[in-house]
Backbone as JSON, one array per atom type, in Angstrom:
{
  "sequence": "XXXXXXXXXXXXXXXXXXXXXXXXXXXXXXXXXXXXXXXXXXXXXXXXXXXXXXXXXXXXXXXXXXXXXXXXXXXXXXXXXXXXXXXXXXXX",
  "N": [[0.84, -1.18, 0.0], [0.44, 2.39, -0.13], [1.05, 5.78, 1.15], [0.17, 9.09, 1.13], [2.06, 11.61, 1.75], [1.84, 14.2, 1.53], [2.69, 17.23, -0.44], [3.04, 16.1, -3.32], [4.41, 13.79, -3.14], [3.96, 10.66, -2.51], [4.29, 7.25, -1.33], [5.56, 4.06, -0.59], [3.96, 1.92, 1.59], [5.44, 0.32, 3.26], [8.3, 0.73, 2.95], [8.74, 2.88, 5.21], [10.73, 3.55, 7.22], [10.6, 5.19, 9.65], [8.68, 7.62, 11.12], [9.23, 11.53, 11.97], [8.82, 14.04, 13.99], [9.68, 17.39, 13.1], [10.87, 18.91, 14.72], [12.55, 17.36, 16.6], [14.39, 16.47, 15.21], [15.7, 18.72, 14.09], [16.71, 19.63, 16.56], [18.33, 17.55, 17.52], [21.76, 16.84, 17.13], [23.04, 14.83, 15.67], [21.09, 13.33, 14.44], [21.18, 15.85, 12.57], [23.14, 15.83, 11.28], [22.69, 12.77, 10.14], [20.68, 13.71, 8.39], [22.24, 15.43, 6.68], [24.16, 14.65, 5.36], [22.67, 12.39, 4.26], [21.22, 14.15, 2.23], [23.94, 14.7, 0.85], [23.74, 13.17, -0.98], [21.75, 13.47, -2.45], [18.92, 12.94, -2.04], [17.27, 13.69, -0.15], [14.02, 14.83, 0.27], [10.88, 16.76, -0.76], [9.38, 19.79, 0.77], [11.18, 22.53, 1.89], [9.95, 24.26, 3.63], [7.84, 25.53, 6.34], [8.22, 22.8, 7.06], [7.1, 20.07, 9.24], [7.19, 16.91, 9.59], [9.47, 14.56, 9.13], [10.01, 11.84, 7.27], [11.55, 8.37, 7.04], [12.8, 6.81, 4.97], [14.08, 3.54, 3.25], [15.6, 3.96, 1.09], [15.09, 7.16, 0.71], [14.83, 10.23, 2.19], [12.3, 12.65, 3.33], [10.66, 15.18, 3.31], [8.14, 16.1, 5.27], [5.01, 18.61, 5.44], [3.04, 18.2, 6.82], [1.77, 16.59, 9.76], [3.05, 14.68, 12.18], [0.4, 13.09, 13.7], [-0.79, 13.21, 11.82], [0.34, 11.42, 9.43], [0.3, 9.45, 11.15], [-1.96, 8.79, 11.28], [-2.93, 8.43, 9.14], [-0.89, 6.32, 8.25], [-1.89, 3.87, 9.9], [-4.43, 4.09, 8.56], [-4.16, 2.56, 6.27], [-2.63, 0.24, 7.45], [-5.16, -1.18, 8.49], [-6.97, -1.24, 6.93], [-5.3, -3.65, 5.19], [-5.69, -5.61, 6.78], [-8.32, -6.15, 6.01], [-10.73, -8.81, 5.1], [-11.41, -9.97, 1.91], [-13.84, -10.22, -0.45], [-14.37, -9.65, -2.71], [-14.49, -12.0, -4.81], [-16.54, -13.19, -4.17], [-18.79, -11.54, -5.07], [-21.29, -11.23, -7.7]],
  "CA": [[0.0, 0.0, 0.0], [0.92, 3.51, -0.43], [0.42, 6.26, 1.61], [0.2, 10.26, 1.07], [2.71, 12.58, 2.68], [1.8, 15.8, 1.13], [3.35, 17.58, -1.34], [2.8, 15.24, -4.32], [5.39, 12.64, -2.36], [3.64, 9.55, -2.42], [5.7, 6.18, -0.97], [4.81, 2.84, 0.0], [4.26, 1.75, 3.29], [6.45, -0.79, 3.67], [9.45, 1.34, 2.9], [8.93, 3.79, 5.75], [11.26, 3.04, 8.79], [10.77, 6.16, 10.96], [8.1, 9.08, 11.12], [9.81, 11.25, 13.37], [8.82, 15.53, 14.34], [10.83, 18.14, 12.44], [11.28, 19.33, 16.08], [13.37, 16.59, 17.32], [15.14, 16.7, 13.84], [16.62, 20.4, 14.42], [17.58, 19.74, 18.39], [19.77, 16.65, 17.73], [23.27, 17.05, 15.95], [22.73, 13.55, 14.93], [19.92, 13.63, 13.43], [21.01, 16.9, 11.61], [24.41, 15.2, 10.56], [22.33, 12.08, 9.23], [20.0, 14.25, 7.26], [23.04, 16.34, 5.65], [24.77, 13.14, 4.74], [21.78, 11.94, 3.2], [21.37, 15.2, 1.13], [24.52, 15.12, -0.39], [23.48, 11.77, -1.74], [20.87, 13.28, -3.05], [18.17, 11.82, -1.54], [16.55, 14.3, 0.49], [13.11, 15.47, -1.3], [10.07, 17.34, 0.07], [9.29, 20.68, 0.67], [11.69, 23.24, 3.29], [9.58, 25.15, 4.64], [6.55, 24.64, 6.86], [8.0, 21.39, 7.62], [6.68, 19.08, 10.65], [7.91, 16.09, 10.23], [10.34, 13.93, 8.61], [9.74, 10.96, 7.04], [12.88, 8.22, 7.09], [12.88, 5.43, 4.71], [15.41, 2.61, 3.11], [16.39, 4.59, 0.77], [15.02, 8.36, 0.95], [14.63, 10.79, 3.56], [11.17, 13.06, 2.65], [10.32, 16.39, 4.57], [6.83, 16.63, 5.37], [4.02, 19.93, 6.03], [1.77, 17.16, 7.65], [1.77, 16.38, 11.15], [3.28, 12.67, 12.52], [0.11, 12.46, 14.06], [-1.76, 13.22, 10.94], [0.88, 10.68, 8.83], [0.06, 8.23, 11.27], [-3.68, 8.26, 11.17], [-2.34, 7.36, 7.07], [-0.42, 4.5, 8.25], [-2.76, 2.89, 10.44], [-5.57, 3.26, 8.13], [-3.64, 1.63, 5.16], [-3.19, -0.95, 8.52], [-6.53, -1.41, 8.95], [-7.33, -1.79, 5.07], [-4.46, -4.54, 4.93], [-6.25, -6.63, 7.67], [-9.95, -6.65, 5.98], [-10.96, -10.09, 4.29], [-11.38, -9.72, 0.57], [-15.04, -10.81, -0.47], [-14.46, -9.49, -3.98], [-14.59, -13.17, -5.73], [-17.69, -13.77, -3.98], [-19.96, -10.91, -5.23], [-21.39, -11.12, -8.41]],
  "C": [[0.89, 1.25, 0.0], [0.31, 4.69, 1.03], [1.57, 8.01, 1.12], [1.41, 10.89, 1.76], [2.65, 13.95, 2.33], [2.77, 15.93, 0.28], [3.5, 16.73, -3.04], [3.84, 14.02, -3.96], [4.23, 11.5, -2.23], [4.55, 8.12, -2.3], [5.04, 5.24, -0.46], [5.2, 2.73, 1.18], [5.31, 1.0, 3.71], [7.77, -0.63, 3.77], [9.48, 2.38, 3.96], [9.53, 2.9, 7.38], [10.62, 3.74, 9.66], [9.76, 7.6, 10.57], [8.83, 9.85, 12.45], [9.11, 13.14, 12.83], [10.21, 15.82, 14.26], [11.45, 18.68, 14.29], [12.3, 19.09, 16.33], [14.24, 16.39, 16.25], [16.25, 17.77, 14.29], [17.59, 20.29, 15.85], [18.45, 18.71, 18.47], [20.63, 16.81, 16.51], [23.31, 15.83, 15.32], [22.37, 13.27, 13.84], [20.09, 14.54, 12.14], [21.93, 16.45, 10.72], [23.93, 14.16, 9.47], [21.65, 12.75, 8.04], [21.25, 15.21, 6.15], [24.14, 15.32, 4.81], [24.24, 12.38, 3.63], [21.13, 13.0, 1.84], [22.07, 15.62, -0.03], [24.51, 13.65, -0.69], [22.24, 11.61, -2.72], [19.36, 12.82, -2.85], [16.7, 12.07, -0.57], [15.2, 14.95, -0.07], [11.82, 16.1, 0.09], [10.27, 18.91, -0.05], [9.81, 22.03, 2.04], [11.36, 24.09, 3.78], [8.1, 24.81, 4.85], [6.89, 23.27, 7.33], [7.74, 20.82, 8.84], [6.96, 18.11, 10.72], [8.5, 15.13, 9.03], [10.25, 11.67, 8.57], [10.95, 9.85, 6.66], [12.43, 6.67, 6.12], [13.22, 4.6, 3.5], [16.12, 3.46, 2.01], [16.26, 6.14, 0.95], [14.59, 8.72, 1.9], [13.3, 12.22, 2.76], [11.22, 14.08, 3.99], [8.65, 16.3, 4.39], [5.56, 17.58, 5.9], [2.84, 18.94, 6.64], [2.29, 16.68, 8.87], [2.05, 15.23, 11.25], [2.12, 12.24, 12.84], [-0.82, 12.39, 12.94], [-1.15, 11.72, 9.87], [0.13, 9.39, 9.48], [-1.0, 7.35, 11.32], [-3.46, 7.65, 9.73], [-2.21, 6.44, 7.37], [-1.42, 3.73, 8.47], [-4.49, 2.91, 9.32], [-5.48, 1.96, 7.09], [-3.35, 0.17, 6.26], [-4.19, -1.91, 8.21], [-7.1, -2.2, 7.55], [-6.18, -2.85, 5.12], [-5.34, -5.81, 5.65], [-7.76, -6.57, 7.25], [-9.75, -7.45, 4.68], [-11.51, -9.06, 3.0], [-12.89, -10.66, 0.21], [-15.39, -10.35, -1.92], [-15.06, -10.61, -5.23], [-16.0, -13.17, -5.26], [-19.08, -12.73, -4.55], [-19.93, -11.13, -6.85], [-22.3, -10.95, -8.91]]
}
């Protein structure tokens, strides 16, 4: 499944390691080191300003103007839709 992140960024679920707040992004040197690492690789995509939260996964790193908790209501519905029985064959 796929899910939204704003900005015309669209990515499958299955590839996302880490939703994490631009917040906690900015306040660790870590964090800021991995993301500038991963930039000059190219790799970094999204939109820099307005951002909230940072999307981490296997290969790209995605900025996103949508809220983690709004991303994660995404995930879990694409969840939710993964876990309902399929009753397609049977209607006809």
């Amino acid at each position: 499944m796929f899910i939204h992140i704003g900005s015309d960024n669209v990515i499958r679920s299955e590839d996302v390691i880490s939703i994490i707040d631009y917040s906690v992004v900015t306040s660790s040197g870590i964090m800021e080191k991995m993301v500038e690492n991963v930039a000059e690789q190219e790799k970094v995509f999204g939109p820099t300003d307005e951002v909230k939260s940072v999307v981490i996964t296997t290969d790209n790193i995605y900025y996103s103007s949508l809220s983690v908790a709004t991303l994660k209501k995404r995930a879990s519905m694409i969840s939710t839709i993964d876990k309902l029985d399929d009753y397609s064959d049977e209607i006809e």
